[in-house]
N, C-alpha and C positions, 0 to 999 in steps of 0.2 A: 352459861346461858341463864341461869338458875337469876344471876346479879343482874343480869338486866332485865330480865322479867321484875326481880325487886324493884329494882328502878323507874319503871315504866310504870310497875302499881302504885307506887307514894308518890310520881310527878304527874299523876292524874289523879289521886287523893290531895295536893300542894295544891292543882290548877282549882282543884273544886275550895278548897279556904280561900284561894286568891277570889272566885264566884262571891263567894260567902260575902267577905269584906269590900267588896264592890258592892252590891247590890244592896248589902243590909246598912250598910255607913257612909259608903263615899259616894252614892246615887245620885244626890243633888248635886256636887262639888264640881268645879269648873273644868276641869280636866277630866273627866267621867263623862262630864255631856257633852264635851267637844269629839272624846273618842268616839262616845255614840251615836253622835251627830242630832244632838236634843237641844230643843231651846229648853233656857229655868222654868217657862210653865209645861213643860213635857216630863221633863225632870219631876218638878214639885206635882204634878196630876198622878206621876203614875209611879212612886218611890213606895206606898205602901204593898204595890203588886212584886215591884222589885224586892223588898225587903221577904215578900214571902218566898220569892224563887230564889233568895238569896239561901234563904233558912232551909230549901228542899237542896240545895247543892251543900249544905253542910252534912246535912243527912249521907247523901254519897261519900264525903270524903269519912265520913267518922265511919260509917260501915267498908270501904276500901281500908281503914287503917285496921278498925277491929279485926276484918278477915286475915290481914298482912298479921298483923301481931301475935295471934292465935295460930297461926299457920292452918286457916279453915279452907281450903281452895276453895268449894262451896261457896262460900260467903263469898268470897272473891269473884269469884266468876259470877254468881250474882248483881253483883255489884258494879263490876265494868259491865254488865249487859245491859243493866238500866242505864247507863253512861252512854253506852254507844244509842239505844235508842233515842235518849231523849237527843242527842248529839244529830241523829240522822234527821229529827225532827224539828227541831230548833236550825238546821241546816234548808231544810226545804220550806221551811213554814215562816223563817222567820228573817235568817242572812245565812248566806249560804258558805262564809268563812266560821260560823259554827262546828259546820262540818267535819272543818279541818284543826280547827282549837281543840273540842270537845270528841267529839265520835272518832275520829282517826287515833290520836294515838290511845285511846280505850279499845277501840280494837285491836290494836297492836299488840299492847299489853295482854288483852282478851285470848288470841290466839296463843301469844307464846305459853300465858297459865293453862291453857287447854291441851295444845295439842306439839307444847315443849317440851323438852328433860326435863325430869328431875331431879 
């Protein structure tokens, strides 16, 4: 149980650097604004707002990996809970397959560091 709780913590630290390089580099690029369904002037208006929420989902995954690496549960559990929130938020507020990218498997992982073996 122990390995997949591992797993669940560093594929939701992965998803948040995949956040990261979306939002801070590939924002504009033709295949980024077709996923997110943006015209070039949607893209180019709002790639500097992008780039900062790019840079707050790196913050996640580097504090998800700091806490994994240290073995600090704390920090972890910290860590997926800011995940699940902004996830349930970014889900109602904004597309509602956030939900299930982001929030869902943080809490999954959330739960088992809580209230899993060790």
């Amino acid at each position: 149980m122990k390995l997949l709780t591992d797993c669940l913590i560093l594929f939701v630290a992965l998803e948040h650097v995949g956040f990261l390089v979306i939002e801070m580099f590939l924002w504009r690029t033709p295949v980024v604004r077709k996923n997110f369904g943006m015209s070039e002037q949607l893209a180019q208006d709002s790639y500097v707002l992008a780039m900062n929420q790019g840079l707050y989902n790196g913050f996640l995954a580097a504090g998800l990996a700091w806490g994994w690496a240290t073995g600090q549960p704390n920090v972890v559990t910290f860590f997926l809970g800011c995940v699940v929130v902004a996830g349930v938020f970014g889900g109602a507020t904004a597309k509602a397959s956030i939900f299930f990218i982001q929030a869902l498997p943080a809490a999954i992982a959330l739960g088992l560091a809580v209230w899993g073996p060790r």
